[in-house]
C-alpha positions as CSV (number, residue, x, y, z in Angstrom):
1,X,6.9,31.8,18.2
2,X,3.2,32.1,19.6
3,X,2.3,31.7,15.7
4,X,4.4,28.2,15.4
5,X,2.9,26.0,18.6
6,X,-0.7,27.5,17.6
7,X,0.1,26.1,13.8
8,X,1.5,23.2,15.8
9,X,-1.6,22.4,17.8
10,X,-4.6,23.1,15.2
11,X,-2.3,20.8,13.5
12,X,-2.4,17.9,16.1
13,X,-6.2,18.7,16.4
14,X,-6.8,17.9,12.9
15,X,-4.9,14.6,13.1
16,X,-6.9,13.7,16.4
17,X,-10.0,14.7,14.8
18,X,-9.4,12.6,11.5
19,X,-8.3,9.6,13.3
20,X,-10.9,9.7,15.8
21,X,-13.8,10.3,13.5
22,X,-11.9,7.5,11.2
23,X,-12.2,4.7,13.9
24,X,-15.3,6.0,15.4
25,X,-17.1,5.1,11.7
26,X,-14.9,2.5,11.2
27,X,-16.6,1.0,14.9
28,X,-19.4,1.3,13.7
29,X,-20.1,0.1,10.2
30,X,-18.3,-2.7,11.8
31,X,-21.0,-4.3,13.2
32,X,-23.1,-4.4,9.9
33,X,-20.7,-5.6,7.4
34,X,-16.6,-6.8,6.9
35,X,-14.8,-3.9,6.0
36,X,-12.2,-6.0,4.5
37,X,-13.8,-7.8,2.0
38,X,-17.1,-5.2,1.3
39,X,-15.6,-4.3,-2.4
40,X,-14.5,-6.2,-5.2
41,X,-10.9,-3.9,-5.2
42,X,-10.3,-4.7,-1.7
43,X,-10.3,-8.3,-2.6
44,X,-8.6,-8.0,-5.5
45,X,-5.5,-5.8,-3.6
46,X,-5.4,-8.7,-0.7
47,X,-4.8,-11.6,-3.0
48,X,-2.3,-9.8,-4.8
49,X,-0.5,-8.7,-1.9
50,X,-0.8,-12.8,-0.9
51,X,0.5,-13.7,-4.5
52,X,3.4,-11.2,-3.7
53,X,4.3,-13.0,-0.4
54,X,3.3,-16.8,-1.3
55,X,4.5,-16.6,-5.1
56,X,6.6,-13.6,-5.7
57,X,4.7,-13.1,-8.3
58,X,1.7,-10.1,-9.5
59,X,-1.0,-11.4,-10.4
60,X,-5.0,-10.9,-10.0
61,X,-7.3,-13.5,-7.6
62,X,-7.5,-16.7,-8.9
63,X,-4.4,-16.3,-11.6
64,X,-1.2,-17.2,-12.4
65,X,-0.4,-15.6,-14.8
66,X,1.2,-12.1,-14.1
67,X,-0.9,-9.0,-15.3
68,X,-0.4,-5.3,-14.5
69,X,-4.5,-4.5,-14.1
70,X,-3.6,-2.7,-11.1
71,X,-0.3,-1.2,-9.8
72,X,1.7,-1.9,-7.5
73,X,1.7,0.6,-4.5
74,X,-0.9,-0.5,-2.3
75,X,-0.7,-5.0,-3.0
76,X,3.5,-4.0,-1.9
77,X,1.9,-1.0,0.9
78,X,-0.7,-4.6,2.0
79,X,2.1,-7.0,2.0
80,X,4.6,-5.1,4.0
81,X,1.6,-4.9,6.6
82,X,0.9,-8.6,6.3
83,X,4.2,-10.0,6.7
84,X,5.0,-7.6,9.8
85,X,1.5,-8.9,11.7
86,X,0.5,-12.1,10.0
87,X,-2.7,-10.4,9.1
88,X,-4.7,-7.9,6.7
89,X,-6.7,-6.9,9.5
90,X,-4.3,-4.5,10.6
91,X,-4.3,-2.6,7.5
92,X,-7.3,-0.6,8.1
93,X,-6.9,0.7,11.2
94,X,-3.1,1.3,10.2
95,X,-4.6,3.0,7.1
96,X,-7.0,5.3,8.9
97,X,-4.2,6.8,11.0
98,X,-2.1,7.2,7.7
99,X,-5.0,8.6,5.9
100,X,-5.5,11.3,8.4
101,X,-2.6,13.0,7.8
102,X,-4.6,14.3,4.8
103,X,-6.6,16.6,6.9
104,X,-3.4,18.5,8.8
105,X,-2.0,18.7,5.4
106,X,-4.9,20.2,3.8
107,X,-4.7,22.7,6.1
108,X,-1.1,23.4,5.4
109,X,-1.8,23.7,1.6
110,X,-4.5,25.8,2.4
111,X,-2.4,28.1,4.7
112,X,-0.1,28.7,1.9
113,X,-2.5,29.9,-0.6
114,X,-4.9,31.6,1.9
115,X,-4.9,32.7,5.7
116,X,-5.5,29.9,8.9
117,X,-9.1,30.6,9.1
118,X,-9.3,28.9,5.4
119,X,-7.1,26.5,6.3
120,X,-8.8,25.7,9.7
121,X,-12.6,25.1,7.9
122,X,-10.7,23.4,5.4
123,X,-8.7,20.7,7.3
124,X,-11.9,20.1,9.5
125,X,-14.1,19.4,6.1
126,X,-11.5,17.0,5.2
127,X,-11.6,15.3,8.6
128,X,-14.6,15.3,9.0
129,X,-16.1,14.2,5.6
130,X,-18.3,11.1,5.9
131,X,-17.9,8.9,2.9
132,X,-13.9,9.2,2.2
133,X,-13.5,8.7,5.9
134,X,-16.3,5.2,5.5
135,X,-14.1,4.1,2.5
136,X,-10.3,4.6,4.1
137,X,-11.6,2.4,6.6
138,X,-12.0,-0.3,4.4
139,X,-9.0,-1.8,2.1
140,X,-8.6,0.3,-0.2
141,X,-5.6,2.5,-2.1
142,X,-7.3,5.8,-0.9
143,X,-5.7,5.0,2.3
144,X,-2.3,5.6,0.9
145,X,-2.3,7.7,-1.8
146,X,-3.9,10.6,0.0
147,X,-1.9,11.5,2.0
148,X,1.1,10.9,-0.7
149,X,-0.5,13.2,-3.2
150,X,-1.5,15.9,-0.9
151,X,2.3,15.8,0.7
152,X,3.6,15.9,-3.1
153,X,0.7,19.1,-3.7
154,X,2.1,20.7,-0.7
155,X,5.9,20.4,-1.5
156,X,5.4,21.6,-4.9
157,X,3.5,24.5,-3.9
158,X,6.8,24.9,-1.4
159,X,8.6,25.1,-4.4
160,X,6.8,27.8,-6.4
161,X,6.7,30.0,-3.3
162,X,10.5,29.9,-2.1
163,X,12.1,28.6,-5.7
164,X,13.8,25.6,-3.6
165,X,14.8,22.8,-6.3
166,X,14.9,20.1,-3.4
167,X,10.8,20.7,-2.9
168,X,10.5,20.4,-6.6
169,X,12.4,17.3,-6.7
170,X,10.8,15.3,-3.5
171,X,7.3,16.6,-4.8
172,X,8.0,14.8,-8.1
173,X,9.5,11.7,-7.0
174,X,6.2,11.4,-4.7
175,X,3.8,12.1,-7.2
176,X,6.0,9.1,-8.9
177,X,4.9,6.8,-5.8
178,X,0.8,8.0,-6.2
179,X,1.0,6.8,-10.4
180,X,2.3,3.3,-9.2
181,X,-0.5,3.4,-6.6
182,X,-3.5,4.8,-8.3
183,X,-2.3,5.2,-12.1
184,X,-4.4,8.1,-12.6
185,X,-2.0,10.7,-10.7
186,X,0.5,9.6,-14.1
187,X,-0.8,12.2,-16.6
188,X,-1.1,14.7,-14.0
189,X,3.3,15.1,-14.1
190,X,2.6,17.8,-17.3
191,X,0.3,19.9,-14.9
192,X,2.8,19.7,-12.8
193,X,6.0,20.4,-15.1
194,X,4.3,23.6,-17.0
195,X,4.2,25.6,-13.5
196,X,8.1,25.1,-13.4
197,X,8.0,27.7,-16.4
198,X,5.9,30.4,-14.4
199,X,9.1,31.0,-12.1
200,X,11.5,33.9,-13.6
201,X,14.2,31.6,-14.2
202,X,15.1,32.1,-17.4
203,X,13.4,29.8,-20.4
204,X,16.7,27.2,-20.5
205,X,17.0,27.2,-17.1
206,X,13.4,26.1,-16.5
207,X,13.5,23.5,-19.1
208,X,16.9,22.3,-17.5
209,X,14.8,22.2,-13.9
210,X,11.8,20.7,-15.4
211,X,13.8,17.7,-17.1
212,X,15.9,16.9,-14.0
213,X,12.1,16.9,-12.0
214,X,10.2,14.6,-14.8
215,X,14.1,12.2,-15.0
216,X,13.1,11.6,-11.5
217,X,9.5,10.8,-11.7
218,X,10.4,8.6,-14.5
219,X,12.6,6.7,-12.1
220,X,10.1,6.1,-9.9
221,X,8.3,4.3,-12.4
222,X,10.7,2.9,-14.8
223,X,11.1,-0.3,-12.8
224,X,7.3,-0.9,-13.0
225,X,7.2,-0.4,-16.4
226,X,11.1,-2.1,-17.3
227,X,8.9,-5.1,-15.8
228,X,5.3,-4.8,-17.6
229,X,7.6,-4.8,-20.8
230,X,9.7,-8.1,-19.9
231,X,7.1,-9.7,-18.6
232,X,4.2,-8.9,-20.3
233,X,5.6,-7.1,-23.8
234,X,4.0,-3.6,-22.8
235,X,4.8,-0.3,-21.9
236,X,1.6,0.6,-19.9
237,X,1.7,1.4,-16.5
238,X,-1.7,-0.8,-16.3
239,X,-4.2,-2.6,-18.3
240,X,-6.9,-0.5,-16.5
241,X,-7.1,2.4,-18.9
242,X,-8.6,0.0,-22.0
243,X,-11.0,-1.3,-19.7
244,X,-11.9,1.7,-18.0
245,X,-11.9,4.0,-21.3
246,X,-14.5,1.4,-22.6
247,X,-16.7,0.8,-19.8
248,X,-17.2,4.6,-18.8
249,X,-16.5,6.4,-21.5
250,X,-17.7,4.3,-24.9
251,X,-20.2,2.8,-23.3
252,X,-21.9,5.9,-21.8
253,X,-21.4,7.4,-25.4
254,X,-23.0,4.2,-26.9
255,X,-26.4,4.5,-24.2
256,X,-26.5,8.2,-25.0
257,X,-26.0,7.0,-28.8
258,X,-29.0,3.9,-28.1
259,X,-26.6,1.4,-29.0
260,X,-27.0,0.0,-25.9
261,X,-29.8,0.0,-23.5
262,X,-28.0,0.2,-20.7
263,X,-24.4,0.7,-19.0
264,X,-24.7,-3.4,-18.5
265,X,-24.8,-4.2,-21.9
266,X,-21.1,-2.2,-22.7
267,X,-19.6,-4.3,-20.0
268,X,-21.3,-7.7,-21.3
269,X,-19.9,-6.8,-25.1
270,X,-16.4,-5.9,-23.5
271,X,-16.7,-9.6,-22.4
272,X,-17.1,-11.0,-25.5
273,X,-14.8,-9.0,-27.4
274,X,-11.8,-10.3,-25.5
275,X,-13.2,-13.7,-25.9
276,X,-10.1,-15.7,-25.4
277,X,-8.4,-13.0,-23.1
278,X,-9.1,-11.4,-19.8
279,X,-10.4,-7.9,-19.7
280,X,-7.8,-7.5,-17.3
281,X,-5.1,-9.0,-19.1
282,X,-3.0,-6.5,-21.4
283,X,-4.1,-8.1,-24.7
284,X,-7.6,-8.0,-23.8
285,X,-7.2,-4.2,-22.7
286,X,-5.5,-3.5,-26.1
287,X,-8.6,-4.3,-27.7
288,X,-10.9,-2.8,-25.7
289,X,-8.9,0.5,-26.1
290,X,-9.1,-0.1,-30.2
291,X,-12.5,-0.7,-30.1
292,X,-12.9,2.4,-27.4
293,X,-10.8,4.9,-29.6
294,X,-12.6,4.2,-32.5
295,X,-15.7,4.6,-31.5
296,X,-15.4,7.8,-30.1
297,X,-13.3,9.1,-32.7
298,X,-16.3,8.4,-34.9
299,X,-18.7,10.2,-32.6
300,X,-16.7,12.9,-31.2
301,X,-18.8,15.9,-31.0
302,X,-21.8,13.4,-29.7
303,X,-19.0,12.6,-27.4
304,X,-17.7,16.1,-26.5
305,X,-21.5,16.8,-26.0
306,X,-22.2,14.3,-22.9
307,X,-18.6,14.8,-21.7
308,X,-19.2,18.9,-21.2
309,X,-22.7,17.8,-19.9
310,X,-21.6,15.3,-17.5
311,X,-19.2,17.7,-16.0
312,X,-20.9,19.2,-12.9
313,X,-21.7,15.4,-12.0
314,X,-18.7,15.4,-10.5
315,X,-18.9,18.1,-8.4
316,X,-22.8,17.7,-7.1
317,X,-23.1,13.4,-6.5
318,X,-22.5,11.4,-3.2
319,X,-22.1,8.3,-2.1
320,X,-24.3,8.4,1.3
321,X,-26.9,6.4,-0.2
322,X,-24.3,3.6,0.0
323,X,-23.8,4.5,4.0
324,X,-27.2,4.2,4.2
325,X,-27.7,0.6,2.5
326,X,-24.6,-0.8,5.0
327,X,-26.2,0.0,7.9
328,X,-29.4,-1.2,6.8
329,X,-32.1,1.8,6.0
330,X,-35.3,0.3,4.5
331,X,-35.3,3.6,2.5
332,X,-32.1,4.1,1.7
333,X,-32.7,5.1,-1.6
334,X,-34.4,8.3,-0.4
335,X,-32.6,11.1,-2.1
336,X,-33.7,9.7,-5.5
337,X,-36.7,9.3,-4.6
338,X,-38.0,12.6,-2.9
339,X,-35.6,14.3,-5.7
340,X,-37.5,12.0,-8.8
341,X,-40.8,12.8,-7.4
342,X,-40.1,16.3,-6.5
343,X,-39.1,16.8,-10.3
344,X,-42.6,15.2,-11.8
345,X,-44.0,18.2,-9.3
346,X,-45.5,15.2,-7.3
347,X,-45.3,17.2,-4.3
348,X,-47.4,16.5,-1.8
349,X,-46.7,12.7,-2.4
350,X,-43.0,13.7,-1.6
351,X,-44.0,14.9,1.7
352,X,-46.1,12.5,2.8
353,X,-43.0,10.0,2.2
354,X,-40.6,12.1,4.0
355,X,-43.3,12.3,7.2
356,X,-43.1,8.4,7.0
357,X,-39.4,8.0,6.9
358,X,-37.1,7.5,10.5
359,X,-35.3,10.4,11.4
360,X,-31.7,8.6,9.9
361,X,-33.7,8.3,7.0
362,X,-34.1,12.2,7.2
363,X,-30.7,12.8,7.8
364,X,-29.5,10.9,4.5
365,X,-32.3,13.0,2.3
366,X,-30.8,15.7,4.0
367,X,-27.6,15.0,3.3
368,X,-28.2,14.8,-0.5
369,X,-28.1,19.0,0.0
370,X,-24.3,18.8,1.1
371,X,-22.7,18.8,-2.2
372,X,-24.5,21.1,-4.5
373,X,-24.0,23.2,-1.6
374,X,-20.6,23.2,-1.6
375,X,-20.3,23.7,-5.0
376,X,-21.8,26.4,-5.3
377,X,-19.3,27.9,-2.4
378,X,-16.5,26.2,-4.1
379,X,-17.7,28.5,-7.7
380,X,-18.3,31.6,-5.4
381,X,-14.7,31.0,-3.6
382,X,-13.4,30.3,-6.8
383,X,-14.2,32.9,-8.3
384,X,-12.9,35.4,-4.9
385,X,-9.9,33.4,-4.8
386,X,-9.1,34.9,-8.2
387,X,-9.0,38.1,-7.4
388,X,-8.6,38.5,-3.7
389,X,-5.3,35.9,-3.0
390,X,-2.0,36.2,-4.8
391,X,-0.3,34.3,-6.1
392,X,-2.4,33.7,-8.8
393,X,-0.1,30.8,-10.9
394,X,-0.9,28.7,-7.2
395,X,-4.9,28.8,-7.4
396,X,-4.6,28.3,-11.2
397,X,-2.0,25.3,-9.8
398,X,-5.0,23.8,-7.8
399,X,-7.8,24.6,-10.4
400,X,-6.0,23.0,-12.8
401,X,-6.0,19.8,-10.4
402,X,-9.3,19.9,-9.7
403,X,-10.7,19.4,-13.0
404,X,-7.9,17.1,-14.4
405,X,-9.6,14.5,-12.0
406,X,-12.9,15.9,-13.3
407,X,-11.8,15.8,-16.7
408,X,-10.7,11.8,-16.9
409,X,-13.2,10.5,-14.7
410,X,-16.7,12.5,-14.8
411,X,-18.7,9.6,-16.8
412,X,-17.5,6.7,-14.3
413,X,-20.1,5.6,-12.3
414,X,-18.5,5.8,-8.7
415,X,-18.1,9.6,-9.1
416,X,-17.6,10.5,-5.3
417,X,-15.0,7.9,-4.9
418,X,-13.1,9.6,-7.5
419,X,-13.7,12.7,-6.6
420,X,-12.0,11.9,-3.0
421,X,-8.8,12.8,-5.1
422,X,-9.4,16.1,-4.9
423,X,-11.9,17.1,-2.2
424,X,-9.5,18.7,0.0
425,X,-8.9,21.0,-2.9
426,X,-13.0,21.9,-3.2
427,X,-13.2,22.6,0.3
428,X,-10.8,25.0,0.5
429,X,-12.6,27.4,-2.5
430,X,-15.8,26.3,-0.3
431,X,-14.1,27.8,2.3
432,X,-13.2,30.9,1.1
433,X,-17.1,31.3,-0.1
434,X,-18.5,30.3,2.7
435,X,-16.0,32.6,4.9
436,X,-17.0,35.0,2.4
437,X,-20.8,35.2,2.4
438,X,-20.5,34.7,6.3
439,X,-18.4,37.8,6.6
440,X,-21.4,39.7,4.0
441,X,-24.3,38.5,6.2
442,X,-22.1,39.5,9.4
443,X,-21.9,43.3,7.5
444,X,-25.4,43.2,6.8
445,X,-26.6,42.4,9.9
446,X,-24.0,45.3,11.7
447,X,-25.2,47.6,9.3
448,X,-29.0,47.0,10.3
449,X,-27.9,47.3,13.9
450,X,-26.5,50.7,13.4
């Protein structure tokens, strides 16, 4: 009983934290720019959302004609917000309090593959974490599929512990609702389906268990695509994945290839290539896909070769250069800079810089060091978690997660806004390493005492 209101409160405290911290930066930033219009996306989601109420109809800014470029979870999630206040200023502070529930359930995902102190350090990374925190206070779908995908982890992970069908089921049918609000949580329903085979159910009975779970993720998003293939002759869930698989993925094959000089000149050929048809219109995806597919296909290993080498991208860039240019930093392109001189051994030069820089300035060099650092805890807590925590098919589970996201999106560009997907899932590894090498250090120095 003592157990369950001390689970309830650090619970609570997480939310409190999250949501606090949330408005705090939201405050803030607030006074240097308009959270609601600062990225193209958020935009984008609030004239669909109008389209939706005005028109009754999906369609981009400035269109008529319907498209399915982006899905429909968060332009329905913005128009239920707008027609109960009259306004899309609402949504952000609605969606930092919905997006802090990521932070109490991180800590019950952790719990259930770890111990509370994990799960403690964990939740209070993912409250705490400065740029997903700056972005869920602006309009965009991190707000809502967070919290949805970390609810459908944490169900599932339910499910392999106790063997309840109802977990599996809800966790599926969720992880439905995250594909139709960011469409890259769709391929992730396989990762999902093959640990249905690790429980001792019997081969039949697992495929029978599996089936009835994927039957109901496709419901979720049959009526999406029963209407992308009335409407618009297409069984995609979205146009994005032509344009995306071009603009990322070709293109950084055809600058590594020097086809192109830059990443600019991919998206001013995928331009012209749909002359005639939207990049974001499913004809003009289809042949940005063709021309994508191709291309690769005819440079695979060139393309296997940046892909592996791109990799760790994901797991050491940030984003707080960005925080830095909002609230106005003369140098707020400081970590390239001390790290490009620092790597032509121009050292001194380096220092002098960082003596002339404002202490804020400081701060965001310093804060260039978070990442790789918690990288390497997350490969050292890895690595423990394999050996020291059972069961083993539920950190394999969560592995697996983490580099699916790495996996389809470790050439884009915006690498820490993708990597938001799955940050609550680092910091738990990081976690366990940095519990780990605390407890060594803690030895060492009791040993030394003695």
């Amino acid at each position: 009983m003592i157990g369950f209101f001390r689970e309830k409160k650090r619970l609570i405290l997480l939310f409190v934290f999250a949501v606090v911290f949330g408005l705090v930066i939201s405050f803030i930033f607030r006074q240097k720019i308009n959270p609601a219009v600062l990225f193209i996306d958020s935009m984008a989601y609030k004239a669909i959302a109008l389209n939706i109420i005005e028109h009754g109809n999906f369609s981009d800014p400035d269109q008529t004609s319907p498209n399915n470029f982006r899905t429909p979870g968060y332009p329905l999630w913005l128009a239920l917000i707008y027609l109960i206040f009259g306004s899309f200023k609402y949504a952000i502070p609605i969606g930092i309090i919905v997006f802090s529930f990521t932070a109490p359930l991180a800590y019950l995902i952790a719990r259930e593959l770890f111990n509370e102190k994990i799960a403690w350090l964990s939740g209070l990374l993912v409250a705490l974490e400065p740029w997903a925190t700056f972005l869920t206070g602006t309009i965009m779908s991190e707000q809502l599929f967070m919290p949805l995908f970390l609810l459908s982890v944490y169900l599932f992970i339910r499910y392999l512990k106790q063997n309840s069908h109802v977990f599996l089921y809800f966790s599926a049918g969720l992880l439905g609702i995250c594909a139709l609000t960011r469409p890259n949580a769709l391929y992730l329903w396989p990762v999902f389906a093959i640990f249905v085979f690790f429980k001792k159910n019997g081969f039949l009975k697992s495929l029978r268990i599996a089936g009835l779970a994927s039957l109901i993720f496709l419901l979720v998003i049959a009526p999406w695509l029963i209407r992308n293939k009335i409407v618009l002759d297409t069984w995609q869930i979205t146009s994005v994945q032509g344009f995306s698989l071009y603009v990322t993925n070709f293109n950084a094959l055809q600058v590594y290839l020097g086809n192109f000089k830059n990443l600019n000149d991919g998206y001013t050929r995928a331009y012209k290539i749909t002359e005639g048809f939207s990049v974001s219109a499913t004809k003009g995806s289809e042949i940005l896909m063709k021309e994508a597919v191709l291309g690769i296909k005819n440079n695979f290993f060139d393309y296997v070769k940046i892909s592996v080498l791109s990799l760790p991208n994901f797991f050491i860039s940030n984003s707080y250069s960005s925080l830095g240019y909002y609230w106005g930093f003369k140098e707020f392109k400081i970590q390239s800079q001390i790290f490009g001189l620092i790597k032509v051994r121009h050292f001194s030069e380096a220092w002098n810089k960082i003596l002339n820089i404002s202490w804020g300035e400081r701060i965001l060099l310093a804060s260039g060091f978070f990442w790789p650092i918690i990288s390497i805890l997350f490969l050292v807590g890895g690595a423990i978690s394999l050996f020291k925590f059972k069961p083993i098919n539920l950190i394999f589970y969560i592995i697996g997660i983490i580099f699916y996201f790495d996996v389809i999106s470790h050439l884009m560009p915006e690498l820490a806004r993708f990597r938001i997907q799955v940050q609550p899932f680092i910091f738990m590894f990081a976690s366990v390493g940095l519990i780990y090498l605390f407890n060594k250090i803690n030895a060492s120095i009791q040993k030394l005492r003695v």
